[in-house]
TISELUM-506931 format. One line per field, with one value per residue: residue number from 1; y, x, z of N, C-alpha, C in turn. Coordinates in steps of 0.05 Angstrom, whole numbers. Atoms other than C-alpha are relative to their C-alpha. Example, Ala and Ser with C-alpha at 12.3 -4.5 7.8 and 13.67 -1.06 7.14 Angstrom:
2
num <- 1	2
n_c2 <- -24	-24
n_c1 <- 18	-16
n_c3 <- 0	-1
ca_c2 <- -90	-21
ca_c1 <- 246	273
ca_c3 <- 156	143
c_c2 <- 24	22
c_c1 <- 18	-15
c_c3 <- 0	14
//
This chain:
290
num <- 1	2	3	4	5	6	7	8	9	10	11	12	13	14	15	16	17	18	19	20	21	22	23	24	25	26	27	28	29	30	31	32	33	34	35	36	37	38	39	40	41	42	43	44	45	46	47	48	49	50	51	52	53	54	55	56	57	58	59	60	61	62	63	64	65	66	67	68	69	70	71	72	73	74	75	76	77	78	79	80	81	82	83	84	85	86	87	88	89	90	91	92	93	94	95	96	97	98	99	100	101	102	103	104	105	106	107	108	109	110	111	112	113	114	115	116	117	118	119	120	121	122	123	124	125	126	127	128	129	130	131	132	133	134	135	136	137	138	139	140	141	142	143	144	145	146	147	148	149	150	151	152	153	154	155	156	157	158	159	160	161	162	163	164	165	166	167	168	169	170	171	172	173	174	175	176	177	178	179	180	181	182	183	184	185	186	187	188	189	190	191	192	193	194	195	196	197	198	199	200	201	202	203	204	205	206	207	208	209	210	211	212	213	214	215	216	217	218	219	220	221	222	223	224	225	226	227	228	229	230	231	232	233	234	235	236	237	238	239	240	241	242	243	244	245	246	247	248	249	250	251	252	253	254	255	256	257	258	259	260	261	262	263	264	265	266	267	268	269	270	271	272	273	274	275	276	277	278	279	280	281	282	283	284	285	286	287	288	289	290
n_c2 <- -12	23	-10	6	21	-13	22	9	-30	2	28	12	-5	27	22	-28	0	21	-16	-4	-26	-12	-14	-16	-25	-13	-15	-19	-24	-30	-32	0	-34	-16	18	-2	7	28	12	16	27	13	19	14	14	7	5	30	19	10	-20	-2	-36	-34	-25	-11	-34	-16	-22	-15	11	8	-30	10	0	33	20	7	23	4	21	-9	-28	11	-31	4	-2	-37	-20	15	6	24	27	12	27	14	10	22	24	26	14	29	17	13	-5	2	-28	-20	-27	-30	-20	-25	-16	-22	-7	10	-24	-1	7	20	15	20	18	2	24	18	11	5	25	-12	-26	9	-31	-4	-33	-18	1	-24	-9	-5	-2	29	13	2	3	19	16	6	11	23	3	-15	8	28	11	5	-19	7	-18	7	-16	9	-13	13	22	24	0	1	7	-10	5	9	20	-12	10	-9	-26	-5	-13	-25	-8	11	-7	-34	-27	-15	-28	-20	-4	14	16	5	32	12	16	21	25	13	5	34	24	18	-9	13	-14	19	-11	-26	-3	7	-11	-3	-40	-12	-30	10	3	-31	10	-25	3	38	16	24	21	30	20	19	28	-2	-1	30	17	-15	14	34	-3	-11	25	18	-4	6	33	13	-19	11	33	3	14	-12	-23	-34	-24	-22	-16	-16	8	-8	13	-18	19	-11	17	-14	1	23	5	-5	-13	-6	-24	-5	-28	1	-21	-9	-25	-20	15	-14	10	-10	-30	-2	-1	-23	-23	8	2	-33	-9	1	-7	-38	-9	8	-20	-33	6	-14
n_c1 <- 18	6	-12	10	3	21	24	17	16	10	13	23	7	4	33	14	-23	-18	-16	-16	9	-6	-25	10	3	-31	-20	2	-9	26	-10	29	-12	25	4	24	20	2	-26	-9	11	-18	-28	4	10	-16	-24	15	-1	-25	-9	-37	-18	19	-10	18	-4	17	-16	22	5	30	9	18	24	6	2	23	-11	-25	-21	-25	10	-1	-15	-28	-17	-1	-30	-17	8	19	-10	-18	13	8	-21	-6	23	-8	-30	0	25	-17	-28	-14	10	-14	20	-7	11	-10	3	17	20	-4	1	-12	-25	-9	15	-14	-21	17	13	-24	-1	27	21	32	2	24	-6	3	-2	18	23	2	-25	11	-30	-13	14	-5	-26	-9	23	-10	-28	0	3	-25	-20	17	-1	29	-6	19	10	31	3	25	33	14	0	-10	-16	5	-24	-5	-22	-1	-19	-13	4	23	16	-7	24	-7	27	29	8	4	-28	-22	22	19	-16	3	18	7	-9	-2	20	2	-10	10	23	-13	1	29	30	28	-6	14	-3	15	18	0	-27	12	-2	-15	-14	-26	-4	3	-20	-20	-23	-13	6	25	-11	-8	8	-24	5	-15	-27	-15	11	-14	-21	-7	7	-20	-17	3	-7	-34	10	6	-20	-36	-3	21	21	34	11	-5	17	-13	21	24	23	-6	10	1	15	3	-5	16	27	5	10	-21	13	-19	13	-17	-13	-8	-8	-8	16	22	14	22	3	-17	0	12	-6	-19	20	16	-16	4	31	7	-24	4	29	-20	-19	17	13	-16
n_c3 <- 20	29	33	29	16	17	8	-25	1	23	12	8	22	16	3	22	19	-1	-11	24	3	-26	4	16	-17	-29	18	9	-14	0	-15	-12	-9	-25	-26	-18	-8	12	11	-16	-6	27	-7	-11	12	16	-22	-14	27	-5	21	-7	3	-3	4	-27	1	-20	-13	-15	-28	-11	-22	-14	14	14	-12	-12	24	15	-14	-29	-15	-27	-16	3	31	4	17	21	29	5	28	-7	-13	19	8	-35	-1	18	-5	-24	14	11	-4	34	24	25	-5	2	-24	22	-27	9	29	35	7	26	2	-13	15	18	-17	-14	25	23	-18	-11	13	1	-12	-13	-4	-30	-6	-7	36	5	13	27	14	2	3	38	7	-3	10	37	-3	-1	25	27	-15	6	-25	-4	-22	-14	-9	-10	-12	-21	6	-25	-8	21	30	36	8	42	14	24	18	20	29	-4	-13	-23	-12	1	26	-15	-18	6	-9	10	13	-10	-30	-15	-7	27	-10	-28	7	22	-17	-13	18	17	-14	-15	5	-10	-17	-17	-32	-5	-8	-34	-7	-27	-11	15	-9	-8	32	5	18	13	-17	0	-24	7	-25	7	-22	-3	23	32	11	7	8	30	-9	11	25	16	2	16	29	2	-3	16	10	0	4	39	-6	-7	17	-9	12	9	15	-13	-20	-23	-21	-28	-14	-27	-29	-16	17	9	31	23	29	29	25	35	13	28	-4	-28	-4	13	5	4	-35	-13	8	-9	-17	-8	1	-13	-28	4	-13	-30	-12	-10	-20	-26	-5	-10	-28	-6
ca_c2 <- -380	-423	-404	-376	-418	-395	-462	-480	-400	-403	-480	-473	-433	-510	-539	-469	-463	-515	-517	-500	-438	-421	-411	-369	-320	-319	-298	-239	-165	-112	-42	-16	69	99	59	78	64	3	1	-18	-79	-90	-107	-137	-183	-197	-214	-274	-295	-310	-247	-245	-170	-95	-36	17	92	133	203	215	201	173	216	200	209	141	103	74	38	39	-25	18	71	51	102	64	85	163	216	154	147	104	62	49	21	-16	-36	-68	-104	-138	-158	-194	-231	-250	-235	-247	-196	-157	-90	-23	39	108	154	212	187	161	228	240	227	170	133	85	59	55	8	-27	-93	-97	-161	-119	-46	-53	26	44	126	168	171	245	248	257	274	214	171	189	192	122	86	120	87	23	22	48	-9	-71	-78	-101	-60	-73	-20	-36	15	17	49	43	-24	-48	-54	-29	-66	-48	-76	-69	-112	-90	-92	-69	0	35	66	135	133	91	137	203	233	263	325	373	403	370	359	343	275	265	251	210	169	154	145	93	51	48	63	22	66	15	52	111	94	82	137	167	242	266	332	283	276	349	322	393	398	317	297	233	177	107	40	-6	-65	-33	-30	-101	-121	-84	-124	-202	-171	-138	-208	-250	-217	-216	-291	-295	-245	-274	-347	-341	-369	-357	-309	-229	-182	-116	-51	-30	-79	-65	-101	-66	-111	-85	-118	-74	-86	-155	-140	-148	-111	-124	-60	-57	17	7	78	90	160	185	121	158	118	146	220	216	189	244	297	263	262	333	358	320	346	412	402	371	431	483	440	456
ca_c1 <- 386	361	405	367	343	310	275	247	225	195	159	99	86	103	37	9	76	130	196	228	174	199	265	248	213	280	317	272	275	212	216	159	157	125	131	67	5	2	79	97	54	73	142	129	87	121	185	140	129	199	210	300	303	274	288	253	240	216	236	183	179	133	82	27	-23	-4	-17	-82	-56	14	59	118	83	94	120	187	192	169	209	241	252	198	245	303	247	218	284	296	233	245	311	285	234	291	367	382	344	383	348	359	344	330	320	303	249	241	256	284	351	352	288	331	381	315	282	345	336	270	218	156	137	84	63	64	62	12	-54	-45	31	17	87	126	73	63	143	150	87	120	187	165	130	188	229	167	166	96	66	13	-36	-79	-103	-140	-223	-259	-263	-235	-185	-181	-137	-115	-52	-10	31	77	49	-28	-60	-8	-31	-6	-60	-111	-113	-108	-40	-16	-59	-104	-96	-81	-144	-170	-116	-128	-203	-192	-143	-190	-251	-198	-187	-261	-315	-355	-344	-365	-344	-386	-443	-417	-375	-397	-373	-364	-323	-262	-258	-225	-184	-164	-122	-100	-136	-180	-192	-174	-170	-120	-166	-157	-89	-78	-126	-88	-24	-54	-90	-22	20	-26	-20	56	48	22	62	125	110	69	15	-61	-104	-80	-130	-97	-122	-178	-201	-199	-222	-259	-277	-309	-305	-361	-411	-389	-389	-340	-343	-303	-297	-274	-257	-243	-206	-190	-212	-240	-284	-355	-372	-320	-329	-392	-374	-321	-375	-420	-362	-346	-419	-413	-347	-367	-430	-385	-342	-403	-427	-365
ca_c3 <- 463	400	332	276	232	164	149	216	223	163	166	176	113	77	50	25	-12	-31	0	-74	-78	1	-31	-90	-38	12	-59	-77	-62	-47	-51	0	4	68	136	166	177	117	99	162	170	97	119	172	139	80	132	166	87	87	34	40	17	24	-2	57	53	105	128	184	258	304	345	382	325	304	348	343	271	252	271	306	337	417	477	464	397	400	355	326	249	226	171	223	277	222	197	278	279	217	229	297	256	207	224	148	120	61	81	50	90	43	111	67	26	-46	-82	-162	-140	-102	-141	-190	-135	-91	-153	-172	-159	-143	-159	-139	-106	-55	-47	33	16	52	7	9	-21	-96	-121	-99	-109	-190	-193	-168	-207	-272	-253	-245	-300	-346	-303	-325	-232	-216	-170	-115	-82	-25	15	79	69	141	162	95	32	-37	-77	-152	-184	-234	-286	-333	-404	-379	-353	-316	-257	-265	-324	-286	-231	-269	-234	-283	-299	-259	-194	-131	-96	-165	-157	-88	-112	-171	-129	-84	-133	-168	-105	-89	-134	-96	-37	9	76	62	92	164	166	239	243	177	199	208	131	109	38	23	86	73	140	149	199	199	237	256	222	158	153	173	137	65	94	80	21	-6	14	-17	-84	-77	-57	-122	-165	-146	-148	-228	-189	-177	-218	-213	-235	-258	-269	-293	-254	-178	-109	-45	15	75	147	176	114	103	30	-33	-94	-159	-205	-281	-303	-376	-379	-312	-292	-350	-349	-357	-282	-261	-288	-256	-192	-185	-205	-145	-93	-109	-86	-28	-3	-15	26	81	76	87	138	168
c_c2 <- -17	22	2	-13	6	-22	-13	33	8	-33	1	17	-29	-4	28	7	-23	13	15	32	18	7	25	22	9	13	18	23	17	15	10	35	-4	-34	1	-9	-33	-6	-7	-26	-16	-15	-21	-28	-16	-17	-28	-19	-9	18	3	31	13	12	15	22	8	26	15	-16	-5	22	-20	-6	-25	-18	-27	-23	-7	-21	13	16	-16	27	0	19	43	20	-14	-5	-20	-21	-8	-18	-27	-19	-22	-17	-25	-14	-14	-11	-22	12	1	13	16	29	30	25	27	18	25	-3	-8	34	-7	-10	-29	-33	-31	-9	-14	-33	-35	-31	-17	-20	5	30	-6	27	-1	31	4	2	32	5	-15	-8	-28	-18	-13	-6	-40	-23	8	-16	-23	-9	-4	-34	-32	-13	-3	26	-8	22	-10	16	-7	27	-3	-11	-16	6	1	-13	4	-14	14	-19	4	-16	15	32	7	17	32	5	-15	19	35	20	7	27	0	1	-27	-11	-13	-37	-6	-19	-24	-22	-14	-12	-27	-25	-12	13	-9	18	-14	12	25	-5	3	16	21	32	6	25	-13	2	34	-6	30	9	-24	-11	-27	-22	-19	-16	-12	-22	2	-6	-24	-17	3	-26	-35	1	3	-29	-14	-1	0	-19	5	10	-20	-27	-12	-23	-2	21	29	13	25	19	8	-19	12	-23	21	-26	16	-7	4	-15	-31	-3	1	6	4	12	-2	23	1	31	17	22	15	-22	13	-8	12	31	3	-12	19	30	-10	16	27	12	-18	9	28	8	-5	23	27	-4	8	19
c_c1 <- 2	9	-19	-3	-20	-17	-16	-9	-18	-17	-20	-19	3	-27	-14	17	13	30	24	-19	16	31	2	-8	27	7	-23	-2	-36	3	-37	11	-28	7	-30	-23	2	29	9	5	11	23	0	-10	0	24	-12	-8	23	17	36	8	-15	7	-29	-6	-22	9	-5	9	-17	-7	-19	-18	1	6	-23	8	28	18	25	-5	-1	14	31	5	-12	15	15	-1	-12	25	26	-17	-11	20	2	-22	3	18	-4	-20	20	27	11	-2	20	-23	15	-15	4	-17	-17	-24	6	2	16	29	7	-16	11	11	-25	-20	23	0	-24	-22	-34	5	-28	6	-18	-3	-27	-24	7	24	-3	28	19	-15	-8	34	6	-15	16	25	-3	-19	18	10	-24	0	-24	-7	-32	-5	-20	1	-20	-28	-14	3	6	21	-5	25	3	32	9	18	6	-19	-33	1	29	-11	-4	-38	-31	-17	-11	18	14	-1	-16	5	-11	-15	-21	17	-12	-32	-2	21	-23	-21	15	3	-19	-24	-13	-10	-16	0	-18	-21	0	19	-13	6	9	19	25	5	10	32	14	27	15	-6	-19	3	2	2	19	-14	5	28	11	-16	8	22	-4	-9	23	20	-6	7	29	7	5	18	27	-1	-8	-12	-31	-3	1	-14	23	-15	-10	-14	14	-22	-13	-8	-4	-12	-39	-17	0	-12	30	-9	30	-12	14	-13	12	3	10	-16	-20	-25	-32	-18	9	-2	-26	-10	9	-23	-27	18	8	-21	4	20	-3	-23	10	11	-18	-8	17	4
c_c3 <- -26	-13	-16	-17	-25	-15	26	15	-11	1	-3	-17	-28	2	-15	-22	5	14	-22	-7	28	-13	-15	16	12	-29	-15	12	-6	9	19	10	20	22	23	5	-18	-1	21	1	-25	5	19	-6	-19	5	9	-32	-2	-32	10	4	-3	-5	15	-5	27	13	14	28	11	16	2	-6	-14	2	6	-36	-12	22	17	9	20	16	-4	-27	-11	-6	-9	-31	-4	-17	17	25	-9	-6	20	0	-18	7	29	-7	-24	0	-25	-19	-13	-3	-3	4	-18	22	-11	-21	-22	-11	-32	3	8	-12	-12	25	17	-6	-3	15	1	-11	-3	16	21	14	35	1	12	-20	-2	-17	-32	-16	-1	-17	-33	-2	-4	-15	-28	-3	-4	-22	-29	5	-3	37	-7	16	21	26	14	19	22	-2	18	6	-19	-21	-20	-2	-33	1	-19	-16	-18	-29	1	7	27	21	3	-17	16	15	-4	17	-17	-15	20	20	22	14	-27	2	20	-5	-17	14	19	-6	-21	17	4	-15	0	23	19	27	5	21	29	8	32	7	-30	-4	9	-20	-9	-28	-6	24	20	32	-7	14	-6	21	2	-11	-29	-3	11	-15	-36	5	-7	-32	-19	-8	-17	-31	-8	4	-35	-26	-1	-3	-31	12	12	-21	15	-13	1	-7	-33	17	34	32	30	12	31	21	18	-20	2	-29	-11	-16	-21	-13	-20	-5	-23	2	12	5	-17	-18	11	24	15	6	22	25	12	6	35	33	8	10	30	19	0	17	22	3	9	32	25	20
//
């Protein structure tokens, strides 16, 4: 059996990067919450960049419902903790990995140790989990981490940033006031108020945000994964142009469209207000339809 080798594992990322940038990656650390559907691939993905270190969270198991997009969902890996299969994958992609495993979840207690460390955040939570989600955006804020959000939307990726010193996203997104399906909207009205996937959406009666359901693809969520890298590519190297919010990115596979958005305000950007007020009426006509 051929010996590990972290420069001939890693080569033929040379020529897109140098081999003095390829080091710089091996010596930094990303925290990535949620293993599922995108944070999986995230690691995964990040791991073949020749990223050295992880901080992990995950405190869910696999089932059968996700299987059709999440990187460790298989029959092998059924009722297994997502962040220790995850953990094994990586580690046979790179044996050297410096990988920390928080089983129960990012939570108030464990947050800081979770951070500490850390060169960027690249958010893998659930779009539905609210609580963590604000906790860990105000943290890394406080804490000047970057942070990089790309979500999967139909057949495509939102992507928003942020970068210490600009729009954090707590405030971008509007988590930090009014009730919960109240966020759940304005999160999703922040990733995409282009809302590029609407149109091709094929059964609307899968869509039910008040009891956090909603379908998805396995192209999206590898297609968040080169979107999320590249920006961490660039993040970590101080190289290429990073938009930050209020600006934001959608690109969608199906339409074969892109759409850059600037949100001067974030949510209570008067586009925005009156997006939200749109999406609202149609979710409650979905919900009669019902």
């Amino acid at each position: 059996m051929q010996p590990f080798d972290y420069s001939t594992a890693f080569s033929r990322s040379i020529g897109w990067i140098t081999h003095d940038e390829a080091t710089i990656l091996r010596n930094k650390r990303i925290a990535i919450a949620g293993m599922g559907g995108v944070g999986g691939i995230h690691l995964l993905t990040l791991t073949r960049l020749g990223i050295g270190a992880f901080s992990i969270s995950d405190f869910d198991t696999f089932e059968l419902a996700n299987f059709n997009r999440q990187a460790g969902a298989m029959t092998s890996t059924l009722n297994k903790p997502k962040a220790d299969v995850l953990h094994k994958m990586a580690k046979d992609i790179n044996p050297e990995l410096n990988i920390r495993i928080f089983s129960d979840g990012v939570n108030e207690e464990n947050v800081n140790t979770f951070l500490a460390d850390a060169d960027l955040y690249v958010d893998g939570l659930d779009f539905f989990v609210l609580d963590a989600r604000r906790m860990v955006y105000a943290k890394c804020a406080e804490l000047g981490i970057p942070i990089v959000v790309a979500a999967p939307l139909g057949m495509g990726v939102a992507l928003i940033n942020y970068l210490p010193g600009k729009m954090p996203l707590n405030q971008y997104f509007g988590l930090e006031n009014g009730t919960d399906d109240m966020q759940i909207l304005r999160f999703l009205l922040g990733l995409s108020p282009a809302m590029l996937q609407r149109s091709y959406l094929a059964d609307p009666s899968a869509v039910d945000l008040a009891n956090h359901r909603g379908p998805s693809t396995p192209m999206a969520c590898e297609l968040c994964a080169g979107f999320a890298a590249t920006e961490a590519l660039k993040m970590l190297l101080n190289r290429g142009k990073v938009r930050a919010a209020p600006h934001g990115y959608h690109f969608d596979a199906y339409r074969n469209k892109t759409s850059h958005t600037w949100r001067p305000g974030g949510y209570r950007n008067p586009l925005q207000r009156l997006g939200l007020a749109i999406a609202r009426h149609q979710l409650a006509k979905m919900k009669q339809e019902r």
